[in-house]
N, CA, C and O atoms as a GROMACS GRO file, in nm:
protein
  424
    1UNK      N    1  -4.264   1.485  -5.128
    1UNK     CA    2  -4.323   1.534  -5.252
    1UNK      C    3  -4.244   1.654  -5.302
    1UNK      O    4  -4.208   1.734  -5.216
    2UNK      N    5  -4.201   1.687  -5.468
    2UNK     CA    6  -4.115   1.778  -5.485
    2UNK      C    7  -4.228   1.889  -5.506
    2UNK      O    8  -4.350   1.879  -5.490
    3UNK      N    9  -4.169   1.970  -5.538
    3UNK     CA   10  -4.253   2.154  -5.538
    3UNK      C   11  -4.254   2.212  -5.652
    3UNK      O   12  -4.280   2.331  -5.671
    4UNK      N   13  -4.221   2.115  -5.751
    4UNK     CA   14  -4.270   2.083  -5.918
    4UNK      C   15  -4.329   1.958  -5.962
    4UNK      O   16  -4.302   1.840  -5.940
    5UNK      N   17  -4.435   2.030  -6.044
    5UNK     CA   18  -4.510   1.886  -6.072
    5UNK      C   19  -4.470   1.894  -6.218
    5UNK      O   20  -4.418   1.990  -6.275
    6UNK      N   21  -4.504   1.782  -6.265
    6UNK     CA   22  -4.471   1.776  -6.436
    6UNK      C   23  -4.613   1.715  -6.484
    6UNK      O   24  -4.664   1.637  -6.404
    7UNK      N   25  -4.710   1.749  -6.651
    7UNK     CA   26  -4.764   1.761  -6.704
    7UNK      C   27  -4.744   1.747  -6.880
    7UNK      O   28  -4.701   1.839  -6.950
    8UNK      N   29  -4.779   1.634  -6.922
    8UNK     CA   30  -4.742   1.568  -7.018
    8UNK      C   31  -4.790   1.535  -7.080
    8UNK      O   32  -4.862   1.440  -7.051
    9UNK      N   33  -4.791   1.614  -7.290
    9UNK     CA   34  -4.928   1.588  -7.363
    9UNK      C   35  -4.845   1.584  -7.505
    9UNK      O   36  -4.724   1.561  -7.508
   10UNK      N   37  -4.906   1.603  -7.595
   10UNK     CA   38  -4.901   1.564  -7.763
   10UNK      C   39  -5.000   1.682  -7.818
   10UNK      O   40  -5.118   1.698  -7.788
   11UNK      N   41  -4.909   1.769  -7.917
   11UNK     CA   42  -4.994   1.858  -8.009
   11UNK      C   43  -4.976   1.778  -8.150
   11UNK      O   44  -4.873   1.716  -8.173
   12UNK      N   45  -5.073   1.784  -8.232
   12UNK     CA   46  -5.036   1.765  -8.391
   12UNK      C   47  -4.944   1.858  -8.449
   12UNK      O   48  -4.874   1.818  -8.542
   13UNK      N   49  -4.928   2.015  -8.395
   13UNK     CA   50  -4.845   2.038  -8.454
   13UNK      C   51  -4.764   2.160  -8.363
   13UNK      O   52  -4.796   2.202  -8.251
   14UNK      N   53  -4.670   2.196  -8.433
   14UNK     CA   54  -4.550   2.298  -8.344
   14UNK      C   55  -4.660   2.434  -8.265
   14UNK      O   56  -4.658   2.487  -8.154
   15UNK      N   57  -4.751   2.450  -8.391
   15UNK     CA   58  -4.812   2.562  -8.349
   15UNK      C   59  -4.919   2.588  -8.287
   15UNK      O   60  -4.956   2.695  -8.240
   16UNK      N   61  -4.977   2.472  -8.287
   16UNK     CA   62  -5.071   2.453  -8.156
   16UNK      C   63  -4.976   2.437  -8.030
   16UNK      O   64  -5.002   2.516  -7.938
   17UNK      N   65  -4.877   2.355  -8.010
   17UNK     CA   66  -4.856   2.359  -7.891
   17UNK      C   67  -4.815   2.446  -7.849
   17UNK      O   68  -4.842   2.460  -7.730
   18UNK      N   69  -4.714   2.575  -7.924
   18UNK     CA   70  -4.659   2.695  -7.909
   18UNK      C   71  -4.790   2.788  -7.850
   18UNK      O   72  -4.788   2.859  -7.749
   19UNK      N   73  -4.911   2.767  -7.946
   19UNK     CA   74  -5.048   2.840  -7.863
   19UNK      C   75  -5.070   2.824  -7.760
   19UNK      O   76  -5.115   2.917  -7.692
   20UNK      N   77  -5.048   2.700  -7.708
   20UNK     CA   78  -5.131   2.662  -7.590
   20UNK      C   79  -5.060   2.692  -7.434
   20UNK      O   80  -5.088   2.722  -7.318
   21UNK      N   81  -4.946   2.660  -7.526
   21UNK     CA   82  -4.784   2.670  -7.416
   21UNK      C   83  -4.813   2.821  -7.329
   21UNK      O   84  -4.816   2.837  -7.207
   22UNK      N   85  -4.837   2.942  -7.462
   22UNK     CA   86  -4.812   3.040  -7.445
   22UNK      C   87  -4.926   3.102  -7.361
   22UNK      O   88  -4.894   3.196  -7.289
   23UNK      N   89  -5.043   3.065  -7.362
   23UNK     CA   90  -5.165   3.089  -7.331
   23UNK      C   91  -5.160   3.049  -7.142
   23UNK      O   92  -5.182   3.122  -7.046
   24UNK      N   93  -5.125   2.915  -7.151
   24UNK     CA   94  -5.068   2.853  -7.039
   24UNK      C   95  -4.962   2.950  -6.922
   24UNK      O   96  -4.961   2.946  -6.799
   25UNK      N   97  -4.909   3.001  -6.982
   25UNK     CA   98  -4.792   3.101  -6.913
   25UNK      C   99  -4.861   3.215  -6.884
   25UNK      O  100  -4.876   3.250  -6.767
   26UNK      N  101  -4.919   3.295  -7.006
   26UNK     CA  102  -5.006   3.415  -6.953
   26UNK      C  103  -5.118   3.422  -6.863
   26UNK      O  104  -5.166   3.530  -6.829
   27UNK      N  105  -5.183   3.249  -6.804
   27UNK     CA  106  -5.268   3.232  -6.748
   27UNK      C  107  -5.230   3.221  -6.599
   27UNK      O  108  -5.324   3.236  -6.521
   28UNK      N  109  -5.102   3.196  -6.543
   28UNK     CA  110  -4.990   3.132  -6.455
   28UNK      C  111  -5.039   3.015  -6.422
   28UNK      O  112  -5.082   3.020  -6.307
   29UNK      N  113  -5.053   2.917  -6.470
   29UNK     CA  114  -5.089   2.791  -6.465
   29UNK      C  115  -4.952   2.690  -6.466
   29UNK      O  116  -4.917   2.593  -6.398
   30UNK      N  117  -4.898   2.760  -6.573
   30UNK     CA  118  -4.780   2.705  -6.618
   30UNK      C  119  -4.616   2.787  -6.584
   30UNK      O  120  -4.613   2.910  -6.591
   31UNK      N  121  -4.471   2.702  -6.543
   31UNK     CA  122  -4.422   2.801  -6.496
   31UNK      C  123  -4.348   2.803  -6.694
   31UNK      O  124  -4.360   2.903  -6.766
   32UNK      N  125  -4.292   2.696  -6.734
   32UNK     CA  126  -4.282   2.660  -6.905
   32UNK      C  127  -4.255   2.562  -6.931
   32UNK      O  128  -4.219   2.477  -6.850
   33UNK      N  129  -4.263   2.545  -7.058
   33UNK     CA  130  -4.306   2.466  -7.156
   33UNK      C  131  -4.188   2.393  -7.256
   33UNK      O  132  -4.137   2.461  -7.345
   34UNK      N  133  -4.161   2.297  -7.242
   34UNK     CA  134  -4.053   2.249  -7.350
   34UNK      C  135  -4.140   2.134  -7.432
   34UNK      O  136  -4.202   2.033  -7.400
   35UNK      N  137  -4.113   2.202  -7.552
   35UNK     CA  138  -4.139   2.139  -7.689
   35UNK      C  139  -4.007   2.076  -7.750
   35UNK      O  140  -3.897   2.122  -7.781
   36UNK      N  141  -4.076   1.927  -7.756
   36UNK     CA  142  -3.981   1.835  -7.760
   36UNK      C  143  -3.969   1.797  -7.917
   36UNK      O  144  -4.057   1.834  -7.994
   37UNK      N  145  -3.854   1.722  -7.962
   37UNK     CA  146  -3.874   1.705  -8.119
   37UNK      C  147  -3.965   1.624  -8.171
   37UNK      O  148  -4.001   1.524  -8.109
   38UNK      N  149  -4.016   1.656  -8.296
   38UNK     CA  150  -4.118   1.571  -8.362
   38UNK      C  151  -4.090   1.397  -8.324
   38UNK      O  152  -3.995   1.319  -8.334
   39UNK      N  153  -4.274   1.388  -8.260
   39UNK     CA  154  -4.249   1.208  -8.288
   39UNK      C  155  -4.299   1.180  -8.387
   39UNK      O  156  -4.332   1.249  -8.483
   40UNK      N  157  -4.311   1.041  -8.359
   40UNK     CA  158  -4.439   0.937  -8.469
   40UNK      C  159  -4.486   0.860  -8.366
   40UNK      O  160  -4.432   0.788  -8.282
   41UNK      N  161  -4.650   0.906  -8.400
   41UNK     CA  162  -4.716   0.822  -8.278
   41UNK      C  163  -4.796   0.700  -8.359
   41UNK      O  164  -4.850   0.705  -8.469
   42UNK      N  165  -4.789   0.621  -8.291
   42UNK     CA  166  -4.879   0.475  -8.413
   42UNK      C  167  -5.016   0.423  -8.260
   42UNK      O  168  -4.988   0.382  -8.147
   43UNK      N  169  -5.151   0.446  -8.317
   43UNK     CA  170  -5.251   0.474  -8.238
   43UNK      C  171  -5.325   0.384  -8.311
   43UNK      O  172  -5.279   0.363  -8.424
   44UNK      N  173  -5.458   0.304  -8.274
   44UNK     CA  174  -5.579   0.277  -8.352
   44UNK      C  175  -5.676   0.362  -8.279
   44UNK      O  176  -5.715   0.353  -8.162
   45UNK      N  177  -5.702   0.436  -8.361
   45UNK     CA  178  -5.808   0.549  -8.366
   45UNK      C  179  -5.967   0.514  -8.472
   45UNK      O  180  -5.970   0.541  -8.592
   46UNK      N  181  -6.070   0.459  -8.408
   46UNK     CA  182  -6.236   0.467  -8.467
   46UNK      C  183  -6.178   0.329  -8.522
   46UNK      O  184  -6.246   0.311  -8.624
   47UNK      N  185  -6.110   0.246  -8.513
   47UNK     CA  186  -6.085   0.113  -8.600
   47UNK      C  187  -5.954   0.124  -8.729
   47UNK      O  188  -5.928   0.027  -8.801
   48UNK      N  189  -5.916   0.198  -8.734
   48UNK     CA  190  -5.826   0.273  -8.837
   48UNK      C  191  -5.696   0.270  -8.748
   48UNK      O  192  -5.707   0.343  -8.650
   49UNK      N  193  -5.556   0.195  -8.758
   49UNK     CA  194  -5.416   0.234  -8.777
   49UNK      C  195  -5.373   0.353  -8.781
   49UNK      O  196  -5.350   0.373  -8.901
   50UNK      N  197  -5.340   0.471  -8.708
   50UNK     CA  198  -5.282   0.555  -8.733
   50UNK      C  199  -5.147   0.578  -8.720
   50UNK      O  200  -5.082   0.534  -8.625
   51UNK      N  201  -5.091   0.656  -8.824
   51UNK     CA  202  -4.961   0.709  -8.790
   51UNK      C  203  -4.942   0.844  -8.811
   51UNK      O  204  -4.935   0.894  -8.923
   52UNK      N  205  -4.933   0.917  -8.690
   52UNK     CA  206  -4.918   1.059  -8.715
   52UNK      C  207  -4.784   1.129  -8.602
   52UNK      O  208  -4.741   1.104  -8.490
   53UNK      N  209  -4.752   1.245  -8.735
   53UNK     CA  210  -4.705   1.329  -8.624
   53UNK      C  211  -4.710   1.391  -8.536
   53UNK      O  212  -4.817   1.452  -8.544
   54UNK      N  213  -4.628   1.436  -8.394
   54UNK     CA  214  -4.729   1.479  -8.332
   54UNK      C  215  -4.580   1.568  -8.267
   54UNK      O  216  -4.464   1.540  -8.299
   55UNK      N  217  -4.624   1.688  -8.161
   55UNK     CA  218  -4.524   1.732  -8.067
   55UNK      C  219  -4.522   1.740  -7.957
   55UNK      O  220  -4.569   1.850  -7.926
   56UNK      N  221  -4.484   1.670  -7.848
   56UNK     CA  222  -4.436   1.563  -7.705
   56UNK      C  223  -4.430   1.727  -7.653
   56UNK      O  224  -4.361   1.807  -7.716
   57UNK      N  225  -4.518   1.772  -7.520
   57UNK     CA  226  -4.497   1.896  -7.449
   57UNK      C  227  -4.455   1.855  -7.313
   57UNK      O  228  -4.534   1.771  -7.270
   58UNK      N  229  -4.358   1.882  -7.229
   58UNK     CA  230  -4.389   1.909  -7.109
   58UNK      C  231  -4.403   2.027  -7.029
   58UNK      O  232  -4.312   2.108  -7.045
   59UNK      N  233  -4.470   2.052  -6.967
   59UNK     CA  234  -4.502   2.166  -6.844
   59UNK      C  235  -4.499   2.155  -6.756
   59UNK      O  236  -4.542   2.052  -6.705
   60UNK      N  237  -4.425   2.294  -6.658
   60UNK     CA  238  -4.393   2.281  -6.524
   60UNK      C  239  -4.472   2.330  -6.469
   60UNK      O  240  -4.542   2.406  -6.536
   61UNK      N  241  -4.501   2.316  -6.331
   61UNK     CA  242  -4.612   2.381  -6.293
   61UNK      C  243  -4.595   2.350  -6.134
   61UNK      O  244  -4.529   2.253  -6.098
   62UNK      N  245  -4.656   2.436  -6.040
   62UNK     CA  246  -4.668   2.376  -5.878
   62UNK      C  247  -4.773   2.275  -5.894
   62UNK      O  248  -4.861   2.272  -5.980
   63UNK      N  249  -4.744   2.166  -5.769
   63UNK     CA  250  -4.821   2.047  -5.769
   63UNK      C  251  -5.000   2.086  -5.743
   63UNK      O  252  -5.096   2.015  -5.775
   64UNK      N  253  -5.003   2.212  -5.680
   64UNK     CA  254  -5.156   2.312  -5.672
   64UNK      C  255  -5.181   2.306  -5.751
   64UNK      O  256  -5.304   2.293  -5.757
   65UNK      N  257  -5.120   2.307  -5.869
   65UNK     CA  258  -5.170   2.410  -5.984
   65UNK      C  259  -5.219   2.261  -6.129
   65UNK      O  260  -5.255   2.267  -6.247
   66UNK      N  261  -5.195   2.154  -6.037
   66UNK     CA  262  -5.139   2.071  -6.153
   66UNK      C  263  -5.298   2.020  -6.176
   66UNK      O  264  -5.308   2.011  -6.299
   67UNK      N  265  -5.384   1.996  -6.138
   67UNK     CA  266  -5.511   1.930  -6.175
   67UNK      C  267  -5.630   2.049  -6.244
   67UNK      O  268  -5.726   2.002  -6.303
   68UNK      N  269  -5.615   2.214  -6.230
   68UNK     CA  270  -5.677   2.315  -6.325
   68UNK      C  271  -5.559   2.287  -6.422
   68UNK      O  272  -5.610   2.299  -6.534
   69UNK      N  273  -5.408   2.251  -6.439
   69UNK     CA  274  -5.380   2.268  -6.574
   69UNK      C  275  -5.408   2.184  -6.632
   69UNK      O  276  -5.445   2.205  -6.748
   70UNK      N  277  -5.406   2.075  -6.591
   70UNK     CA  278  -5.488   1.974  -6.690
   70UNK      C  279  -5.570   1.979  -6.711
   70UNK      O  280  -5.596   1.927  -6.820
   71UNK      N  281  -5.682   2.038  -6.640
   71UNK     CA  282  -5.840   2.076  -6.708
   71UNK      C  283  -5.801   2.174  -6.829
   71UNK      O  284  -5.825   2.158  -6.949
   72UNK      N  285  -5.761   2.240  -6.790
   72UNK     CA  286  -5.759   2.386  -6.927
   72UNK      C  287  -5.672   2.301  -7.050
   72UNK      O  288  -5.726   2.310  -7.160
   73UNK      N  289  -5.570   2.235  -7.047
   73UNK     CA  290  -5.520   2.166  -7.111
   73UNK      C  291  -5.653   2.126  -7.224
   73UNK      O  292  -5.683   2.182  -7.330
   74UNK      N  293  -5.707   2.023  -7.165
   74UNK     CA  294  -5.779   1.977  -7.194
   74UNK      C  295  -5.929   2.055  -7.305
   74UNK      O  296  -5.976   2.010  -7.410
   75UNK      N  297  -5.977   2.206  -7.211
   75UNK     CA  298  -6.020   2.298  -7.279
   75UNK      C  299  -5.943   2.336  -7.399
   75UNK      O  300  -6.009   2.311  -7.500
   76UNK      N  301  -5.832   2.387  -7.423
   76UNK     CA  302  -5.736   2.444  -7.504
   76UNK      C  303  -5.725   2.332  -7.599
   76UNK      O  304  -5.723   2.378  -7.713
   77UNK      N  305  -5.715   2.190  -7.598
   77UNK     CA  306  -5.680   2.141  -7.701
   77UNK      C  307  -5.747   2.111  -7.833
   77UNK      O  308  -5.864   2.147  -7.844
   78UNK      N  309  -5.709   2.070  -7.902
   78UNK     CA  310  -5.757   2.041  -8.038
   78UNK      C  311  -5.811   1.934  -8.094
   78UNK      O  312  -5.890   1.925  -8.188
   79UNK      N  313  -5.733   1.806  -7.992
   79UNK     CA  314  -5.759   1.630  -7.999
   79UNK      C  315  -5.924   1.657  -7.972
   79UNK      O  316  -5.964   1.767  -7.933
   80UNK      N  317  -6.001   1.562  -7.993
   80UNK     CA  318  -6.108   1.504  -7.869
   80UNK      C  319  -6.073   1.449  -7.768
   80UNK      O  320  -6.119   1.473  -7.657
   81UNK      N  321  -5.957   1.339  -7.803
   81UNK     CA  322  -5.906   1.263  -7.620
   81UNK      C  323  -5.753   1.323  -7.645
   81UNK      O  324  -5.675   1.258  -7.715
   82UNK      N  325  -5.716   1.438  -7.590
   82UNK     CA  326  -5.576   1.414  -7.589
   82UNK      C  327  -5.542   1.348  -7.483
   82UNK      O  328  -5.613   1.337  -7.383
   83UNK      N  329  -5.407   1.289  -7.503
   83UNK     CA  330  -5.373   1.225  -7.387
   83UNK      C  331  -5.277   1.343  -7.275
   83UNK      O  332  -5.172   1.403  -7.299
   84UNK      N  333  -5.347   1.342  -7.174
   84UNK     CA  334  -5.259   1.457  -7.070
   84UNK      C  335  -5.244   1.370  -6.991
   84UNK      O  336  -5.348   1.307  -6.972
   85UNK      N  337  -5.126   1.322  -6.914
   85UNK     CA  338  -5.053   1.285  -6.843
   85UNK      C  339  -4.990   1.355  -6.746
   85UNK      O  340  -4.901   1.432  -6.782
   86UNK      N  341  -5.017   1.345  -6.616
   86UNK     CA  342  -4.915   1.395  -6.494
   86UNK      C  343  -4.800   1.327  -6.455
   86UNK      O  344  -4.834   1.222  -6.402
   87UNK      N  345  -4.702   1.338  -6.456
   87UNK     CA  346  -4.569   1.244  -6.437
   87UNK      C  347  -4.520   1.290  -6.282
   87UNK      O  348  -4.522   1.405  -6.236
   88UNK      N  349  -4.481   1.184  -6.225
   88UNK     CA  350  -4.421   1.177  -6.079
   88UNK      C  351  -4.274   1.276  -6.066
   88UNK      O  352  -4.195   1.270  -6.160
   89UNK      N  353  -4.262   1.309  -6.022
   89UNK     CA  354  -4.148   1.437  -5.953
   89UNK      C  355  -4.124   1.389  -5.830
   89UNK      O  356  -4.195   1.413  -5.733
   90UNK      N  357  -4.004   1.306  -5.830
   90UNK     CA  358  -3.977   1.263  -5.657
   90UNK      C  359  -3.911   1.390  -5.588
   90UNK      O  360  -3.923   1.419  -5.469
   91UNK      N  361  -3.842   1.459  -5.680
   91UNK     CA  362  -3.778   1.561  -5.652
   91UNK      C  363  -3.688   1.667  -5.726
   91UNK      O  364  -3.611   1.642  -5.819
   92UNK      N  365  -3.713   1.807  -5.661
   92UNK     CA  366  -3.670   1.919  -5.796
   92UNK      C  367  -3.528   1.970  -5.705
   92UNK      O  368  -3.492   1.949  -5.589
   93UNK      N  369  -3.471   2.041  -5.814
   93UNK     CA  370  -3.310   2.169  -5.716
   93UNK      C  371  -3.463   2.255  -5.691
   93UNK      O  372  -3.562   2.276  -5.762
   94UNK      N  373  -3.421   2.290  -5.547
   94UNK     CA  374  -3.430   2.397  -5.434
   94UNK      C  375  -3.487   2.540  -5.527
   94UNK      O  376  -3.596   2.597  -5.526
   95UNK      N  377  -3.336   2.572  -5.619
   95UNK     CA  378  -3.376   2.723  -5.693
   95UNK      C  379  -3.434   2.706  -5.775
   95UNK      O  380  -3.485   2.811  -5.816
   96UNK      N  381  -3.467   2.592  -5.849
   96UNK     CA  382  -3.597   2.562  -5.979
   96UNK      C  383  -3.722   2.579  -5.942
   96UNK      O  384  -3.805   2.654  -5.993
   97UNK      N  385  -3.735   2.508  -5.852
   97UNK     CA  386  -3.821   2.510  -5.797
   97UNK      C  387  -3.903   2.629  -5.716
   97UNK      O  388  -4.024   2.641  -5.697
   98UNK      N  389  -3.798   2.708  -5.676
   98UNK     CA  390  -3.830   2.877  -5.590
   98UNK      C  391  -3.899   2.971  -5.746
   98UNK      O  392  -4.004   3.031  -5.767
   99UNK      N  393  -3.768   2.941  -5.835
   99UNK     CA  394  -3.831   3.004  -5.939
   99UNK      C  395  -3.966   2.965  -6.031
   99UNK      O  396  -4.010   3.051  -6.107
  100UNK      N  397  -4.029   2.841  -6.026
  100UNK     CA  398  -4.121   2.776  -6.080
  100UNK      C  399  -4.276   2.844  -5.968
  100UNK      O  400  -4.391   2.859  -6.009
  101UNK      N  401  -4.235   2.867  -5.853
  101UNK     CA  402  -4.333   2.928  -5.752
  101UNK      C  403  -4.346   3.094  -5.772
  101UNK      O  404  -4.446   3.151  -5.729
  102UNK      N  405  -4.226   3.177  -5.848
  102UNK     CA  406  -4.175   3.296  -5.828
  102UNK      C  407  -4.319   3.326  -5.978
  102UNK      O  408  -4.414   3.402  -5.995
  103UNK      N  409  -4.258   3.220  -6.047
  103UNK     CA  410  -4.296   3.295  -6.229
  103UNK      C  411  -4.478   3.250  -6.192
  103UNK      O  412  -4.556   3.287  -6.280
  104UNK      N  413  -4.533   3.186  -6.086
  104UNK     CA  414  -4.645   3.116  -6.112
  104UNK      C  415  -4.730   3.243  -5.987
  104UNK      O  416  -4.848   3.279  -5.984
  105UNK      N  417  -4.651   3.270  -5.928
  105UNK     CA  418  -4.736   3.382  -5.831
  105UNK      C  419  -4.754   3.528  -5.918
  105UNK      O  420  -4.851   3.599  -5.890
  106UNK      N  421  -4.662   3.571  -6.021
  106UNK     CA  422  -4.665   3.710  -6.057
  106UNK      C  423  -4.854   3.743  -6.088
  106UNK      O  424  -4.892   3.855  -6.121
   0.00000   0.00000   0.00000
């Protein structure tokens, strides 16, 4: 098991996820956050076709830490169902990983 977990969601927009990202870090939940470029997500939402924009987050985090960030995730967001996703980490570098434990203990 690696000694980074990864955590994987969708904001509607730059500045929610920039909120949440940031909130996430000051909480040490999170070690950070890459905001990925605008998608287009195509969903049926209440019976309705959607097509919206949205912004693809991932977060690093220790594998401890990874099931409260998805709860708070979940608190923090804006969706009703966002989709939060945990993604498999077979394995991290040694010093990413020291530092992902370093920024999450302060």
């Amino acid at each position: 098991m690696s000694a980074v977990a990864l955590v994987y969601t969708l904001f509607g927009s730059r500045d929610a996820a920039m909120r949440v990202a940031r909130r996430l870090i000051e909480e040490r939940l999170i070690a950070c956050a890459n905001l990925l470029g605008e998608a287009t997500s195509l969903y049926e939402w209440n019976g309705v076709m959607e097509e919206t924009a949205e912004v693809p987050v991932l977060f690093k985090t220790a594998p401890s830490r990874r099931e409260a960030l998805m709860a708070r995730i979940a608190e923090l967001h804006d969706y009703e169902v966002p989709a939060i996703l945990a993604l498999p980490v077979e394995a991290a570098d040694s010093g990413f990983a020291r530092w992902v434990g370093e920024q999450l203990a302060k």
